[in-house]
Structures are given as C-alpha cells and as structure tokens.
KOLMIVEX-999842 format. One record per residue (C-alpha): residue number from 1; chain; x negated, y negated, z negated. Coordinates in steps of 0.05 Angstrom, whole numbers, padded with zeros to 5 digits. Layout:
BEGIN
@nr = NUM kette = A xx = X yy = Y zz = Z
...
//
This chain:
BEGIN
@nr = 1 kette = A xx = -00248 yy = 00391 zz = -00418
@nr = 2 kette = A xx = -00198 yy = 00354 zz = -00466
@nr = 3 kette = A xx = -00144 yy = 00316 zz = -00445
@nr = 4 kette = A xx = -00182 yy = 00243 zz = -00457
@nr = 5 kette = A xx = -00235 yy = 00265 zz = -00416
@nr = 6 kette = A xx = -00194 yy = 00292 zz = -00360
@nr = 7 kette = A xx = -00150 yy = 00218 zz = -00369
@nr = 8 kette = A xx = -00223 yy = 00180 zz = -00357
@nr = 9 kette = A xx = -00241 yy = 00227 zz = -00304
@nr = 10 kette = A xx = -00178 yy = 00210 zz = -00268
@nr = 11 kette = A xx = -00170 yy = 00140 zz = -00278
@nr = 12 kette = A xx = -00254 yy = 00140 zz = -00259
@nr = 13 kette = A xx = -00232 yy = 00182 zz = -00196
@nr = 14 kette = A xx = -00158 yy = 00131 zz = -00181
@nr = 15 kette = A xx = -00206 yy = 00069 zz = -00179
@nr = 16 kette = A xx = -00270 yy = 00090 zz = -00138
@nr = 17 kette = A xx = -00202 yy = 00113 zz = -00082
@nr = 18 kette = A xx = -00181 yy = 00042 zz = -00094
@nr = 19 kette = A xx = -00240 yy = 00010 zz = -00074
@nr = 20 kette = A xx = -00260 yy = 00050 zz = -00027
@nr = 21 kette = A xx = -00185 yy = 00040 zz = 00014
@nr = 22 kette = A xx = -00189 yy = -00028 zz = -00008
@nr = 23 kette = A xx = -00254 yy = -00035 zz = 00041
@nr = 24 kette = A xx = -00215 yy = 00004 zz = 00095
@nr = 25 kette = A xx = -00158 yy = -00037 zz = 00092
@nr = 26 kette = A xx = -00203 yy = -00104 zz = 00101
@nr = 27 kette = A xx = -00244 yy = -00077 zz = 00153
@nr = 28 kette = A xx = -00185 yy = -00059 zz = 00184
@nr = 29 kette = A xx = -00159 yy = -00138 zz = 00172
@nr = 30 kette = A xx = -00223 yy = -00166 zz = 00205
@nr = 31 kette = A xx = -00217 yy = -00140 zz = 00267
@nr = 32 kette = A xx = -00138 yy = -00143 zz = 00265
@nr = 33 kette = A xx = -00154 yy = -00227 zz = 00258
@nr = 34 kette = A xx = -00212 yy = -00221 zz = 00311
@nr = 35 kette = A xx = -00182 yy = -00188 zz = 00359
@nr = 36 kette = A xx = -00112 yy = -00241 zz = 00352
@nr = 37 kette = A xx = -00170 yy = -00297 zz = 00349
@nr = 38 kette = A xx = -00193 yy = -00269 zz = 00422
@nr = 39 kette = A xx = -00125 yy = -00266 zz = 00446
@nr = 40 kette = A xx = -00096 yy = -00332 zz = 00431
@nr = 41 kette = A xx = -00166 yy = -00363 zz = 00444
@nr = 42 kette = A xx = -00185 yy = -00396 zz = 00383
@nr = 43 kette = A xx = -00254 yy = -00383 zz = 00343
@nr = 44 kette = A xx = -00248 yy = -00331 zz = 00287
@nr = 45 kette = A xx = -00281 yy = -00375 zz = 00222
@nr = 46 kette = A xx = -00331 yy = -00341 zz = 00173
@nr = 47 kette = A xx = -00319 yy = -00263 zz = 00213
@nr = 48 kette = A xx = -00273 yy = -00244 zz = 00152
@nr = 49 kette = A xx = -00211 yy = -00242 zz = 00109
@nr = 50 kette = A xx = -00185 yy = -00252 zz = 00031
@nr = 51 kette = A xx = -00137 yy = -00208 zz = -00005
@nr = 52 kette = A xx = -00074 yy = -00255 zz = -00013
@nr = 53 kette = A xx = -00032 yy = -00203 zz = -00047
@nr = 54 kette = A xx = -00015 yy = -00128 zz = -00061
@nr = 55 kette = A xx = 00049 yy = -00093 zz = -00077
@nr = 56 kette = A xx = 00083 yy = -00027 zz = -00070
@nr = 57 kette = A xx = 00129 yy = -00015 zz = -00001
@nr = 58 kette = A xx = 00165 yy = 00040 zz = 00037
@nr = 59 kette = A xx = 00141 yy = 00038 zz = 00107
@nr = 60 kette = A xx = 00184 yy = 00062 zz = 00170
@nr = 61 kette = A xx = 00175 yy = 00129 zz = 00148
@nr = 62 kette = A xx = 00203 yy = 00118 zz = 00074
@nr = 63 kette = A xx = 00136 yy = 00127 zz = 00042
@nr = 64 kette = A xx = 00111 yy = 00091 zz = -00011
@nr = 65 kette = A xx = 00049 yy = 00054 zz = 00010
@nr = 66 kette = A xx = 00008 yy = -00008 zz = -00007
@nr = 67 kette = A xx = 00026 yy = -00073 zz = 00026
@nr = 68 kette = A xx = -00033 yy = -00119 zz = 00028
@nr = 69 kette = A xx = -00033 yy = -00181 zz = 00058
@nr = 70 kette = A xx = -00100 yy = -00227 zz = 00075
@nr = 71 kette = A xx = -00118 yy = -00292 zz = 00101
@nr = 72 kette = A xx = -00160 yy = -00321 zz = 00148
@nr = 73 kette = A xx = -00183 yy = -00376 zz = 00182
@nr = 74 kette = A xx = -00188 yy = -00406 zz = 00252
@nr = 75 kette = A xx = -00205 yy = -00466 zz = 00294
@nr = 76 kette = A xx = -00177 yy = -00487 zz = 00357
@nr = 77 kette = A xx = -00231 yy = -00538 zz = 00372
@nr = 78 kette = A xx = -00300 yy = -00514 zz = 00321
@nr = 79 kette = A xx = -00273 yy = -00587 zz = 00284
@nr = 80 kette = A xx = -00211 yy = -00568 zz = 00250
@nr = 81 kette = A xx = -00183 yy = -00505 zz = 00213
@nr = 82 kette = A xx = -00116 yy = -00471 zz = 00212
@nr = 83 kette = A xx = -00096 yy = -00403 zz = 00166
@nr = 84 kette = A xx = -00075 yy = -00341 zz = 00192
@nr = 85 kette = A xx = -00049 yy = -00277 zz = 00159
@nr = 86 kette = A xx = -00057 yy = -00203 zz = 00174
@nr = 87 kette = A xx = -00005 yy = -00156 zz = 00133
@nr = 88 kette = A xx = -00030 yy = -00083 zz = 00133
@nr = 89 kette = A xx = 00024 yy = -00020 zz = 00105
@nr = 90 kette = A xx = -00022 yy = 00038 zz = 00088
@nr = 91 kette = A xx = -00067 yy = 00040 zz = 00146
@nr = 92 kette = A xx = -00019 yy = -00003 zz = 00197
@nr = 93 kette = A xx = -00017 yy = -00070 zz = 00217
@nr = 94 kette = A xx = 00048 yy = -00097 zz = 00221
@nr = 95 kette = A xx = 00039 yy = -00179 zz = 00222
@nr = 96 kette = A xx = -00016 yy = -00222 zz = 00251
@nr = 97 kette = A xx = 00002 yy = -00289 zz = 00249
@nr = 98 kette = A xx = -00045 yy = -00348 zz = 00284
@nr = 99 kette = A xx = 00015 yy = -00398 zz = 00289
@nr = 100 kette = A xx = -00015 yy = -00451 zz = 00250
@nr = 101 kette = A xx = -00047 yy = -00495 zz = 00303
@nr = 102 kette = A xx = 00019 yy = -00495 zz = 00339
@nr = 103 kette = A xx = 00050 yy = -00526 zz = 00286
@nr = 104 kette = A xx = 00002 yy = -00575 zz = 00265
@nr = 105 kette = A xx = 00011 yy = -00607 zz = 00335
@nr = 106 kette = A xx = 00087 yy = -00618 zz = 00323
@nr = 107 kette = A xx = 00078 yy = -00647 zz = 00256
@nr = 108 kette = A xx = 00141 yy = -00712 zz = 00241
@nr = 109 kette = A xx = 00110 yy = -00778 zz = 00236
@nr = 110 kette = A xx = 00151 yy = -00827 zz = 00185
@nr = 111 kette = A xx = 00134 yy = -00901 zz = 00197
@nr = 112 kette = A xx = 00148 yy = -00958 zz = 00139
@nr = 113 kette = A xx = 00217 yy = -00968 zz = 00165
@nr = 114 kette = A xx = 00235 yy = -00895 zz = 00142
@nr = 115 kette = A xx = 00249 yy = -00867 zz = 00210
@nr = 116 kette = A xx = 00224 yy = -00810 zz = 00241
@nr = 117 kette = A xx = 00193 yy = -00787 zz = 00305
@nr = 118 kette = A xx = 00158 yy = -00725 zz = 00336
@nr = 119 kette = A xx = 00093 yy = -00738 zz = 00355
//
C-alpha cells in the first residue's frame, strides 16, 4: 500500500468515526434535553437537537476531547417556544440549560416616558 493510499484510507477511516460519534453524541443530547424537559415540566419541541458548535477541550481528567454544544427547543404552555442547550465533553454531559422561560417572564417594560418597570 503507498503512502496516498494509506493517507485516503485514514482520512476515509477519521470521518466514518466522526459521524458515527457525532450520532452518539446527539442521541446522547436528545434524551439529556428530554429528560431536563420532564423535570422542569415543560414539553420537549420536535424530540431533537442541532449542533450549535464544536471545539477541542480538556475535560476533568486533562484529556483532550470534543466539546459539542446543541440546541433545543421547549414550550411551557404548547403556544410559545423558549431555547435550551445541552453541552456534551466526550461522552458526558456537563450543562443542560431550560432557563429560558424563566426569563422571558421577567422581561423590563419601557413606557414612552423612558422609565422602566418589571413586569
């Protein structure tokens, strides 16, 4: 085998792994945001998740792994929708966050005069 074919071989070999832990990883992000959906008690929208980003970390151990980060979204009462996140580190999920609909509900009002209130 030359070296170019061992190079495509590899690279061939690299990406199939990719995918494959990329589909890991997001099942692992679905039922990360279902199971916070059940516990806060809001409906889990559309059963799924979307990469929102990727990157190189060093976990608690000081291992390089990949940090991916996805979004979701939820509803409170099946007529509005709020974003979560789920952050995975290799195989771990460190952050689930379903905050959103708290702070929609303390949003500032600012009337004509230019002051504000909470509502």
């Amino acid at each position: 085998m030359s070296m170019v074919e061992l190079v495509v071989v590899l690279t061939l070999g690299g990406g199939v792994w990719f995918w494959f832990d990329s589909l890991k990883a997001r099942e692992t992000g679905i039922e990360a945001a279902r199971r916070a959906c059940l516990r806060e008690a809001v409906q889990f929208l559309d059963e799924t998740v979307v990469g929102h980003g990727l990157r190189l970390v060093r976990d608690a151990n000081g291992r390089v792994v990949l940090r991916r980060a996805f979004e979701f979204e939820y509803s409170v009462s099946g007529d509005d929708r709020h974003v979560g996140s789920v952050v995975l580190e290799g195989r771990e999920v460190v952050l689930v966050d379903v905050s959103a609909h708290r702070l929609s509900r303390r949003a500032v009002v600012i009337d004509l005069h230019g002051s504000r209130r909470d509502d």
